[in-house]
N, C-alpha and C positions, 0 to 999 in steps of 0.2 A: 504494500500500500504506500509506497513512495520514499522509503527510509532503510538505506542498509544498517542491517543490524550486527553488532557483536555482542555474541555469543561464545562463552569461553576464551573472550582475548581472542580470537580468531573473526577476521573480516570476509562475511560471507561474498565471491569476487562474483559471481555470476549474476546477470538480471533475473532469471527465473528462480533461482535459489532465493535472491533478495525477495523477490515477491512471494513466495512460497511461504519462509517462514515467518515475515513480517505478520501476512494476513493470518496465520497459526497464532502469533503471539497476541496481535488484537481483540483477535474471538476470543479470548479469556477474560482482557482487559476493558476493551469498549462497551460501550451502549451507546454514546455520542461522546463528541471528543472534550465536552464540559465537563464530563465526569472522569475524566482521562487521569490527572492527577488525583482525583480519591481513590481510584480503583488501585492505584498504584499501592498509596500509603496503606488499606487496607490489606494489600496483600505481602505488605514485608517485604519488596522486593530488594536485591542486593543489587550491585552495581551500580551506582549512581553515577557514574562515569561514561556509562556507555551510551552512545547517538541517541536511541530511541528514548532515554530518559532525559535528557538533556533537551531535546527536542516540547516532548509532551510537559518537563515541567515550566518550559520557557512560552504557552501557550500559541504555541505557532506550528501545531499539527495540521495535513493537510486535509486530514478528516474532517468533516463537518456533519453534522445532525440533519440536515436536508439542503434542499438545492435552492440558490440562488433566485429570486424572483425571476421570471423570465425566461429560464432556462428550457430547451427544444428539444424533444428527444429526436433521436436519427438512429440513421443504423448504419456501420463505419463497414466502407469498402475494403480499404485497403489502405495500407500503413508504410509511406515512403521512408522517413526514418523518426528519428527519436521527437520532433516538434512538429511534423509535417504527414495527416492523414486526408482520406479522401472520402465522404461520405455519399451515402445513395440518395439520388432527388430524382426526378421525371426526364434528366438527361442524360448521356451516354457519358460526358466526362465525372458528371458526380459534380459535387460541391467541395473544391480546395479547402484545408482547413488549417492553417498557420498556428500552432500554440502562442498565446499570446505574453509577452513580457521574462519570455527564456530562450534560450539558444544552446540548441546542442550540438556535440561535435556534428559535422560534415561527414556523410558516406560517401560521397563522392570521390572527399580526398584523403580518404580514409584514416582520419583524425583518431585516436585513441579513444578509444570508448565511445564512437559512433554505432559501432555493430548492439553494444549492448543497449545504449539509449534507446536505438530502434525494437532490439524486443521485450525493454519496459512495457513503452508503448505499446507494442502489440500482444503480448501478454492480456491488456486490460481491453484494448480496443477493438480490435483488428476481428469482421466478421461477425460482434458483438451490437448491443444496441447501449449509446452513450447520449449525452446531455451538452449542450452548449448554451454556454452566455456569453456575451459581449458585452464588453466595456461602454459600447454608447446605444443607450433604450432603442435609438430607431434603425433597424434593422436596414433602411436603404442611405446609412448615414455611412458618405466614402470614408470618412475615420475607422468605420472597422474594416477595411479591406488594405493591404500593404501595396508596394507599387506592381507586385503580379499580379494583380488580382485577385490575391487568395483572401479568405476568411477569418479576420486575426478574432480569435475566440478563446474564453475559459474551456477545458473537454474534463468531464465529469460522468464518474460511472459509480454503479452501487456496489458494496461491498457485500455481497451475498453469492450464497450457490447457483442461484436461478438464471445469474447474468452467464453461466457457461455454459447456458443453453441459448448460446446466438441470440434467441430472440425475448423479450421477458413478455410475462402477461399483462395486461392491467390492473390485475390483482395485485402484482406481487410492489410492497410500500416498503421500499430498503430503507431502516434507521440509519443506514451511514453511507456517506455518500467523497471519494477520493475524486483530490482537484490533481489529475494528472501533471497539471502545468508547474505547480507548488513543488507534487510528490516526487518529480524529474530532480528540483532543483536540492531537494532533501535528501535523496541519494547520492548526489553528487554525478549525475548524468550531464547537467543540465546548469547555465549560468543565468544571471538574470541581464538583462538585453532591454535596452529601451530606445531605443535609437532617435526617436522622438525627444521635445521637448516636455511631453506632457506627461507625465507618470502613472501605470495605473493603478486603480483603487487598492492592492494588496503589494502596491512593492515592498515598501518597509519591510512586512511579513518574508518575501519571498529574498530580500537581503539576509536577513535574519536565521534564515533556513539552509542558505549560501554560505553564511562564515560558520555555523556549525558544523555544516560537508566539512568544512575547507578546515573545522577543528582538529574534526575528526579522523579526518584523511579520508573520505568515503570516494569511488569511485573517483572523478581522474583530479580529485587532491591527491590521491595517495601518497603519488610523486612529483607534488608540488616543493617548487623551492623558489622561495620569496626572489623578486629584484628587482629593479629602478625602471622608472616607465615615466613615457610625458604628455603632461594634459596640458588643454588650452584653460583659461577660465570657463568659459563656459558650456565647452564639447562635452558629452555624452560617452565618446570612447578615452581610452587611454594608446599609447602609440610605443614602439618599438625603441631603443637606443642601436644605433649605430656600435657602441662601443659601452662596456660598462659604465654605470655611473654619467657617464654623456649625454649632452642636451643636444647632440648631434642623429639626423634623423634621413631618411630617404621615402617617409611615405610623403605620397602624393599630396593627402589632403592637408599638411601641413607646409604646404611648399609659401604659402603667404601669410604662415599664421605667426602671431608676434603676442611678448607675454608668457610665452612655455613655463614649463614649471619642471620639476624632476619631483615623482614622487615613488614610496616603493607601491608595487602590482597590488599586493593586499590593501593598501588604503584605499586604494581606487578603486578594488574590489566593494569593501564596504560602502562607499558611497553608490554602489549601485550602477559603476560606470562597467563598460566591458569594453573585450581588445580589439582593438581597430580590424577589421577585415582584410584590412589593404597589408597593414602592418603584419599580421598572425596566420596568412593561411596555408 
């Protein structure tokens, strides 16, 4: 459900493991993720150390108790990679679907822990029926769509057994409900991206869930190692050094920019900035 866990000092590395036993250890602990921390305390648990406690006590679980005002059920085609799915409508390409406010590695260029980000995602998604919201209420508003065209949306699925049966019933009223976009970045699949000036409604949260990866070492923190990186004042990404410690540079989009700064990757991290495209690919 969106959070690698340790277990015995050992970092479970697989996505399907990660989701396997995350959603084992919830079904004992959940009923909605407000009771997240009682359920804890009442059960004596040890490890206070570990991601999934850390997480739940710092209330910024991706679990939630029900869906989003607004939210559309669909039923997902198929699952390009870790941020990028395709759902079924009344035409032949389906409806693009852009995870909104993260970014995962690139399969194309076969970035580290792209392959797994992809079967996060499709682990919950893929062939299943899921949920979308969007950032701005009116649905023909070009703000939720990015410059391909695609569908920038929250993707939301229940955590129950019913959902792996492809399709749910109307019946069926899941008490808990995983924001894949959060649970990416909670694993450590997944960064947070805002390329905009405009933030959306849960970034804090989704910061927040980024430097605990990034504490814990979860997927591709593992083998992170901090280093010097440079922002404009008021840019969005952070940019490459030329040379250590160097305010010397060759990406493009700072070829007129004045004002640079030097700071290290992790503060930038925190601020919710991510690494240049131009710069990192």
């Amino acid at each position: 459900m969106g959070i690698c866990i340790s277990t015995a000092k050992q970092c479970i590395s697989t996505g399907e493991e990660v989701v396997d036993d995350f959603i084992n250890r919830q079904s004992r602990f959940y009923k909605e993720s407000e009771l997240a921390k009682e359920h804890l305390s009442q059960k004596k648990q040890t490890g206070n150390d570990s991601h999934i406690n850390n997480v739940l006590k710092s209330d910024i679980s991706p679990i939630y108790p029900s869906l989003p005002k607004g939210a559309k059920k669909y039923h997902c085609r198929s699952v390009y990679d870790g941020d990028t799915i395709t759902l079924e409508d009344n035409s032949k390409t389906g409806i693009k679907i852009r995870l909104l406010g993260i970014d995962t590695p690139e399969i194309t260029e076969k970035q580290p822990f792209s392959q797994e980000a992809k079967e996060y995602t499709k682990k919950y998604c893929h062939n299943k029926d899921v949920w979308i919201s969007l950032e701005h209420s009116d649905d023909e508003n070009e703000k939720n769509k990015d410059r391909y065209g695609r569908l920038l949306a929250f993707v939301w699925v229940p955590l129950n057994s019913s959902n792996n049966n492809k399709r749910q019933s109307s019946k069926d009223i899941p008490e808990q409900w995983l924001c894949i976009n959060e649970g990416l970045v909670g694993c450590g699949l997944a960064h947070v991206y805002s390329p905009s000036k405009s933030k959306v409604h849960n970034n804090d949260k989704l910061i927040q869930l980024q430097k605990l990866a990034r504490k814990h070492k979860r997927g591709q923190w593992k083998t992170y190692k901090d280093y010097h990186a440079i922002v404009t004042p008021s840019g969005s990404a952070f940019h490459k050094c030329i040379k250590k410690k160097s305010m010397k540079t060759d990406c493009k989009y700072l070829a007129r920019s004045k004002n640079l700064s030097l700071i290290l990757a992790s503060q930038a991290y925190e601020k919710g900035m991510h690494p240049c495209r131009n710069c990192f690919e």
